[in-house]
VEXDREN-2710 file (C-alpha; in Angstrom, 1 decimal):
% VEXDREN-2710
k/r/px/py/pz
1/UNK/-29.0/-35.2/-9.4
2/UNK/-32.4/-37.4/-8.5
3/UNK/-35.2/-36.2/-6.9
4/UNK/-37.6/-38.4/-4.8
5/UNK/-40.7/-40.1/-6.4
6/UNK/-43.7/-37.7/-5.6
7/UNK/-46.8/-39.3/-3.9
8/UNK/-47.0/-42.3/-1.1
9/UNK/-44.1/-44.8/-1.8
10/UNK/-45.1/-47.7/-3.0
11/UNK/-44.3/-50.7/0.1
12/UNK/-41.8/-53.4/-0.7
13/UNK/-43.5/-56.0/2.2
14/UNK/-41.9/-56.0/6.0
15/UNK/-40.1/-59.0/4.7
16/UNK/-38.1/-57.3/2.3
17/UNK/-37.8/-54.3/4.6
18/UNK/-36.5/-56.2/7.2
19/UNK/-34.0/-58.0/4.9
20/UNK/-32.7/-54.2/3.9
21/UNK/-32.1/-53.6/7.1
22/UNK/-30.5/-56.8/8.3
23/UNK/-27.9/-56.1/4.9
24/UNK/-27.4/-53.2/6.1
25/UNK/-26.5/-53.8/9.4
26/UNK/-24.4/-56.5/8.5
27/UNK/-22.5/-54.4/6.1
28/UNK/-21.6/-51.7/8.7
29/UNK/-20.5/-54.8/10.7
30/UNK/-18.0/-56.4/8.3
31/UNK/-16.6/-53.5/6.8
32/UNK/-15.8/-52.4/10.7
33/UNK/-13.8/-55.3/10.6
34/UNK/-11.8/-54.1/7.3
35/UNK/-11.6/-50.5/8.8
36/UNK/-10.0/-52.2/12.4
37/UNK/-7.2/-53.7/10.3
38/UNK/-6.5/-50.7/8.2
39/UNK/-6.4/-48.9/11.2
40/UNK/-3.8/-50.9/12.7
41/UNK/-1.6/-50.7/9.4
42/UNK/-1.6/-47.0/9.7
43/UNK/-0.5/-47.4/13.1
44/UNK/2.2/-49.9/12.5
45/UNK/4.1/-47.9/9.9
46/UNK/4.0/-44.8/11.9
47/UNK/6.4/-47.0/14.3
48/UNK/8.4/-48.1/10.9
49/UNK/7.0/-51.4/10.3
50/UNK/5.8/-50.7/6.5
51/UNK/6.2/-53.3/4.0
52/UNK/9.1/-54.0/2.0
53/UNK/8.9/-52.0/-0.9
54/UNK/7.3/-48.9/0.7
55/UNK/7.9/-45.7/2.0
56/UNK/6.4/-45.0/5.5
57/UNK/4.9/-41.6/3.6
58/UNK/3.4/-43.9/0.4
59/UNK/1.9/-46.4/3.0
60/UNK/0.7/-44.2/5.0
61/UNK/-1.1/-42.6/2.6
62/UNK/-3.0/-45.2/0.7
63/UNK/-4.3/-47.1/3.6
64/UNK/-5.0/-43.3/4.9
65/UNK/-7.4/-43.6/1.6
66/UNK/-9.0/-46.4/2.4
67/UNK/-9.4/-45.6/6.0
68/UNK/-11.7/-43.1/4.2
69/UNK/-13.6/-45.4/2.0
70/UNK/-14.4/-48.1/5.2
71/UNK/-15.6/-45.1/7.4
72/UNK/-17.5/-43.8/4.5
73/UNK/-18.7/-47.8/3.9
74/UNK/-19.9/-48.3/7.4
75/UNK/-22.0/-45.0/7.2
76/UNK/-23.7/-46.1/4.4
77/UNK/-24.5/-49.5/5.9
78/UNK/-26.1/-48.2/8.6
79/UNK/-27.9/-45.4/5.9
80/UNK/-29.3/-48.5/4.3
81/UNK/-30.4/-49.9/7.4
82/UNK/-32.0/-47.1/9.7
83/UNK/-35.2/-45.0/8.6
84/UNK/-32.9/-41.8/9.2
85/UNK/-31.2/-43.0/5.7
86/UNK/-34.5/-42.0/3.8
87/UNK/-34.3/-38.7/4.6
88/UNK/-30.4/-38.1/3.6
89/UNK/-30.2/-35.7/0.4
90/UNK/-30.2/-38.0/-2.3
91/UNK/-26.9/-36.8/-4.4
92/UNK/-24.5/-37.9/-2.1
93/UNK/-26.7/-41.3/-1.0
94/UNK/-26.6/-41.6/-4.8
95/UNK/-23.1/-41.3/-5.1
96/UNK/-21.7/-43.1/-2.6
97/UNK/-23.8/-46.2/-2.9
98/UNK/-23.1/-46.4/-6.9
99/UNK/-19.1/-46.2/-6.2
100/UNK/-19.5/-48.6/-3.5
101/UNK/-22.2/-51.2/-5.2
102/UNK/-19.4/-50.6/-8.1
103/UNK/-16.1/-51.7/-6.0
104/UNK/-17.6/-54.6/-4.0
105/UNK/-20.8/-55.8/-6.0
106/UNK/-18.9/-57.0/-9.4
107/UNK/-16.9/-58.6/-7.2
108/UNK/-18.5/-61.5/-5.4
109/UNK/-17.8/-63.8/-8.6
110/UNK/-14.3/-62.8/-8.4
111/UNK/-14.2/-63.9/-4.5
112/UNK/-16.5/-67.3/-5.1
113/UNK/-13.6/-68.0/-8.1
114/UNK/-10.8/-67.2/-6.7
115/UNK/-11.7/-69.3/-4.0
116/UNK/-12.8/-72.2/-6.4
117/UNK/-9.7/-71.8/-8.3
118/UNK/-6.9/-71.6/-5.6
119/UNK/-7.1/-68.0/-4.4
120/UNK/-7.4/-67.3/-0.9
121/UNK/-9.8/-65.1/0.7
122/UNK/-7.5/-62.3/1.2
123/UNK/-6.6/-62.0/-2.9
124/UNK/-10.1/-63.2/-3.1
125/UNK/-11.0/-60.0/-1.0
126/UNK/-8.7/-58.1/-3.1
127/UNK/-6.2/-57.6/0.5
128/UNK/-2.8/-57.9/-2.0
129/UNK/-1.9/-54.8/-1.6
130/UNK/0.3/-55.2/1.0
131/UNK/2.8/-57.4/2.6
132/UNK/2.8/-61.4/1.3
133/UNK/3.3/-61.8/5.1
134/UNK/-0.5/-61.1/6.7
135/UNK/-1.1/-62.2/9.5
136/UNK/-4.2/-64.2/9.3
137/UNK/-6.2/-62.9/11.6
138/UNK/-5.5/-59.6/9.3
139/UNK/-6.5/-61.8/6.2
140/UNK/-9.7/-63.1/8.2
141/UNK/-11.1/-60.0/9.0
142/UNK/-10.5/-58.2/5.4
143/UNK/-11.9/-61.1/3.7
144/UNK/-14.9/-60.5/6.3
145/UNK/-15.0/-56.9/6.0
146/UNK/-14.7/-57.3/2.0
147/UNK/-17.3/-60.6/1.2
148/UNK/-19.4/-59.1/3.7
149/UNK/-20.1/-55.5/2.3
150/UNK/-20.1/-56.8/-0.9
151/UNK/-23.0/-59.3/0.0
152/UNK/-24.7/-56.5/2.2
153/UNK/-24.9/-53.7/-0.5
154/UNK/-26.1/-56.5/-3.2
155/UNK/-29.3/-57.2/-1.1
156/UNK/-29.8/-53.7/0.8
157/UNK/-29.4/-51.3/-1.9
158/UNK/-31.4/-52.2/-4.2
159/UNK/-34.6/-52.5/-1.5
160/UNK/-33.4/-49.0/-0.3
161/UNK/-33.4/-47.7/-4.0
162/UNK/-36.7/-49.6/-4.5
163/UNK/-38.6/-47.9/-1.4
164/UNK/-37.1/-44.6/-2.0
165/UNK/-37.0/-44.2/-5.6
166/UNK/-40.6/-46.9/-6.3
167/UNK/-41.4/-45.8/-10.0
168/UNK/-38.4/-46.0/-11.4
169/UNK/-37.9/-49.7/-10.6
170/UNK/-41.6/-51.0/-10.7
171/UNK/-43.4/-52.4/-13.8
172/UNK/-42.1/-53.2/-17.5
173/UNK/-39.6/-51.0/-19.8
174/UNK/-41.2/-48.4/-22.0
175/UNK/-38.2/-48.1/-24.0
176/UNK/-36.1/-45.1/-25.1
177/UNK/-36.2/-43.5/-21.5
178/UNK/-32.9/-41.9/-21.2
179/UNK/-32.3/-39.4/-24.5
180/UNK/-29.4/-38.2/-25.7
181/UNK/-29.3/-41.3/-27.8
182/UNK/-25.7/-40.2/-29.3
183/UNK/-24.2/-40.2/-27.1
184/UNK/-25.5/-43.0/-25.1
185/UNK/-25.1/-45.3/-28.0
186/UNK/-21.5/-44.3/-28.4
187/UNK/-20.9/-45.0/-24.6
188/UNK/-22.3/-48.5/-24.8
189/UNK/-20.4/-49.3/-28.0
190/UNK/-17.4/-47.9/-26.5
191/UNK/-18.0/-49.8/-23.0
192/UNK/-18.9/-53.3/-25.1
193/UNK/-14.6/-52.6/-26.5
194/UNK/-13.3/-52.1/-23.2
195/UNK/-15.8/-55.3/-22.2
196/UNK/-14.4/-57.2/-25.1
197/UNK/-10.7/-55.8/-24.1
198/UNK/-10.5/-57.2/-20.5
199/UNK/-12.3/-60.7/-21.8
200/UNK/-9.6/-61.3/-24.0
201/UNK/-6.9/-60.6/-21.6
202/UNK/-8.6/-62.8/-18.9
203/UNK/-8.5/-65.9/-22.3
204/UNK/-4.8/-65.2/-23.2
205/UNK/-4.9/-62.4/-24.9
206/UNK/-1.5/-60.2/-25.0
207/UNK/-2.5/-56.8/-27.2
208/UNK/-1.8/-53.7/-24.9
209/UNK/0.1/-55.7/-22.2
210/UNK/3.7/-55.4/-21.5
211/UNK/6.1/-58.1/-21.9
212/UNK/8.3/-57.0/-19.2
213/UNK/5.4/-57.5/-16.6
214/UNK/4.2/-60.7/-17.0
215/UNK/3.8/-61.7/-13.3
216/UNK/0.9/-59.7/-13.8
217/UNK/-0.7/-62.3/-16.1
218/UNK/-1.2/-64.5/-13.4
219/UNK/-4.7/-66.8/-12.8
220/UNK/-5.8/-63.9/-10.0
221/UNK/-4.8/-60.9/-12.9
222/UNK/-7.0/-63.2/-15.2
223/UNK/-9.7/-63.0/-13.0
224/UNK/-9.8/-59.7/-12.4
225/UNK/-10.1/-58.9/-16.2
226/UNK/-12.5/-61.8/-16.5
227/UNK/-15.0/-59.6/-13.8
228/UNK/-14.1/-56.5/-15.7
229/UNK/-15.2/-57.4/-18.8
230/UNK/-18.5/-59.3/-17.8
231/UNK/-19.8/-56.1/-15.4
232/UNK/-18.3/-53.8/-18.3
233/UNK/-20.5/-56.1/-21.3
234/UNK/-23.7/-55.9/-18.1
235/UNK/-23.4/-52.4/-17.7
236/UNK/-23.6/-51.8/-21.6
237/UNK/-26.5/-54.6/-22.0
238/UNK/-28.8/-52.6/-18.9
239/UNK/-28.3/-49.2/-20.0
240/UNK/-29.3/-50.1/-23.9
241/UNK/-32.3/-52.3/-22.4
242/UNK/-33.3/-48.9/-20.7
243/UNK/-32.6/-46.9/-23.8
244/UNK/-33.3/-48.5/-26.8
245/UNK/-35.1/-52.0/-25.6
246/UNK/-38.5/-53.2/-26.7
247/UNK/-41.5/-51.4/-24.3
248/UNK/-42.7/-54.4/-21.8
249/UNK/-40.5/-57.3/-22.4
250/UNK/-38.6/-57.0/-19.4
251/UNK/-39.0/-55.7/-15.8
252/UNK/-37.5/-52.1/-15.2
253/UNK/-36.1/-53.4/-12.0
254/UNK/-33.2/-56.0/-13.3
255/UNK/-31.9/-53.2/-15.9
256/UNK/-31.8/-50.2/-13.5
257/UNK/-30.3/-52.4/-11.0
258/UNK/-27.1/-54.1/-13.1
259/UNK/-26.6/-50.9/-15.2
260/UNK/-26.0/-48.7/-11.4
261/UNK/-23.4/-51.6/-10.5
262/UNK/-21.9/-52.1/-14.0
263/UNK/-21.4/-48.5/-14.4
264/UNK/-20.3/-47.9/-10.6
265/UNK/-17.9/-50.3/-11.1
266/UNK/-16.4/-48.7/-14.6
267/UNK/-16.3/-45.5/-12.8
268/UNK/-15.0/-46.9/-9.1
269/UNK/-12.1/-49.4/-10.4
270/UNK/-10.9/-47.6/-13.3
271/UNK/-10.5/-44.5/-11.4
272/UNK/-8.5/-46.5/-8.4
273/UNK/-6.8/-47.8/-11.2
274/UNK/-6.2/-44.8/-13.1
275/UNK/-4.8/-43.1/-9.5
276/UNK/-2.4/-46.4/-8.9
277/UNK/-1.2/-46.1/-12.7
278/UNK/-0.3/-42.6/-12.5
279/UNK/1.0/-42.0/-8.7
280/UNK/2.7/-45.9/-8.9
281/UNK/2.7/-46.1/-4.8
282/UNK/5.5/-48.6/-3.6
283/UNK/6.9/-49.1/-7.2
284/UNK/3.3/-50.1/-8.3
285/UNK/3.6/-51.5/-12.2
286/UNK/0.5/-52.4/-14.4
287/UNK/0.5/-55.6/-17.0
288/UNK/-0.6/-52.7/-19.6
289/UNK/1.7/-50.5/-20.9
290/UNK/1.1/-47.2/-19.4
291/UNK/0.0/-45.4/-21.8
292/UNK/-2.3/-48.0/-22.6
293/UNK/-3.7/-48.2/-19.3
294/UNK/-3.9/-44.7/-18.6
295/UNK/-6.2/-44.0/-21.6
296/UNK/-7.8/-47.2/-20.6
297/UNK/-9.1/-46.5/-16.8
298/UNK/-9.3/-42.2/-18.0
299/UNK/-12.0/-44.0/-20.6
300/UNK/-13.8/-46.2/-18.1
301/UNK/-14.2/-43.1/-15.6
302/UNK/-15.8/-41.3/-18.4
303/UNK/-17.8/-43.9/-19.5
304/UNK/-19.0/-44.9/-15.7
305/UNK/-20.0/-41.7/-15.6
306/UNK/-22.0/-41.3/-19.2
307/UNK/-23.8/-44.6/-18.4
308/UNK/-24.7/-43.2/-15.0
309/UNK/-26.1/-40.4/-16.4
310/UNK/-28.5/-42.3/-18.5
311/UNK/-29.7/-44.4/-15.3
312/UNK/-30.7/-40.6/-14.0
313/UNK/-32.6/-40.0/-16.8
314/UNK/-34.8/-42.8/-16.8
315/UNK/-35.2/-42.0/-13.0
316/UNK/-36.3/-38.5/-14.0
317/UNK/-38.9/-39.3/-16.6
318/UNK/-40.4/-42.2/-14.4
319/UNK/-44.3/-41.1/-13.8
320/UNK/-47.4/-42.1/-12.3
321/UNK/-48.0/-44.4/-14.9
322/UNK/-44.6/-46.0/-15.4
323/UNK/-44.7/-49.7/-16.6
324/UNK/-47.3/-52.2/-15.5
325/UNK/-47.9/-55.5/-15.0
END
């Protein structure tokens, strides 16, 4: 997928080193807290106390998922943190930290507006998807485990990615980096519609929605599409800076680093979209119509993935003499 820079790495300062590794730490730590009540909701229904509107089997099941993704979450905060993380094959540190920089990053505005707006911490957090009845201890610690992970990837991964991977984030754009300019150009027009899509349905806009399903187009749903569309419009933005934008106007590092969260998060919530739309655990219904939102979230994994694939390329043809001040 990425190989490691070649030669000495180039230091970030034992300042910014030991910010990394505080992030990381405290990452690890709050998403422990998310896994600790997941945990316990797994428990619970195997004694028949799911929610109201779920099978013990569908419950079961998708907090069996996420279960997954926290365990999954802590080892990567504690890969960010610890020297032992450097040395990890860099595929699967590559993988896991774009789909979870792309779940949690794009959405601390969601969290600080929801909270502005009238939301609390657990829809903030994204914890809806189960009972309205939390208990809040339950809504405390997934608003930890979620604010906290979110805040600890956005300042750990890219000083990991820095240290590990120096030349492709130091210096100034030298423009057309990635190739396979068809393509890439028809990902970012096609990622600027799906941008402009959710926008308009976070202002008002009805086209693709479903009458019948209009609880959906509630201030939190607005919200949602609101961060959608602007990490959707980023993504596209940093991926045609790196491919197509003016050599030494702007630092390599902001691109690189808002085109692996926009497109991590194209890839990560339209595919937990796309699984929700199609399996429809505990009666789950979309505001789109489903055929709508299938060819929707199918479109935003492929895209994710296209605008990933870009990112790599540019990593790739980084060299000694990448950029400059």
């Amino acid at each position: 997928m990425v190989r490691d820079s070649a030669g000495p790495p180039v230091g970030v300062g034992v300042g910014w080193s030991a910010a990394r590794r505080i992030a990381g730490y405290g990452a690890a730590l709050s998403m422990a807290s998310y896994l600790v009540v997941k945990v316990v909701w797994v428990v619970a229904a195997f004694v028949g106390r799911a929610p109201e509107g779920f099978g013990t089997a569908d419950w079961v099941t998708l907090n069996a998922v996420t279960v997954a993704m926290a365990t999954t979450g802590v080892g990567l905060g504690l890969a960010l943190a610890q020297r032992w993380g450097r040395r990890l094959p860099a595929a699967p540190v590559v993988f896991f930290s774009w789909v979870g920089a792309g779940f949690l990053v794009p959405m601390i505005p969601y969290m600080v507006a929801g909270v502005l707006f009238g939301g609390s911490g657990a829809e903030a957090g994204g914890a809806r998807d189960g009972s309205d009845l939390v208990p809040r201890w339950e809504t405390a610690l997934i608003t930890v485990g979620f604010t906290g992970m979110a805040l600890g990837l956005a300042v750990a991964l890219p000083i990991y990615l820095r240290e590990r991977w120096p030349r492709a984030f130091i210096g100034r754009l030298r423009g057309g980096e990635a190739g396979a300019r068809r393509l890439v150009t028809a990902a970012i027009a096609a990622t600027i519609g799906l941008g402009v899509l959710w926008s308009s349905w976070a202002l008002g806009g009805t086209l693709g929605l479903d009458p019948a399903h209009r609880e959906h187009w509630d201030l939190n749903g607005r919200l949602l599409n609101a961060t959608s569309g602007l990490w959707a419009l980023i993504g596209a933005w940093s991926v045609r800076a790196l491919t197509r934008g003016r050599p030494g106007r702007l630092r390599r590092w902001l691109p690189m680093s808002l085109a692996f969260a926009g497109s991590g998060s194209l890839f990560a919530w339209s595919g937990w979209k796309l699984a929700m739309v199609i399996l429809r655990p505990g009666g789950f219904t979309t505001a789109e119509y489903t055929r709508v939102a299938v060819v929707e979230h199918a479109l935003g994994v492929g895209l994710g993935l296209t605008l990933l694939t870009a990112v790599l390329r540019v990593v790739r043809s980084a060299g000694p003499g990448v950029g400059g001040d």
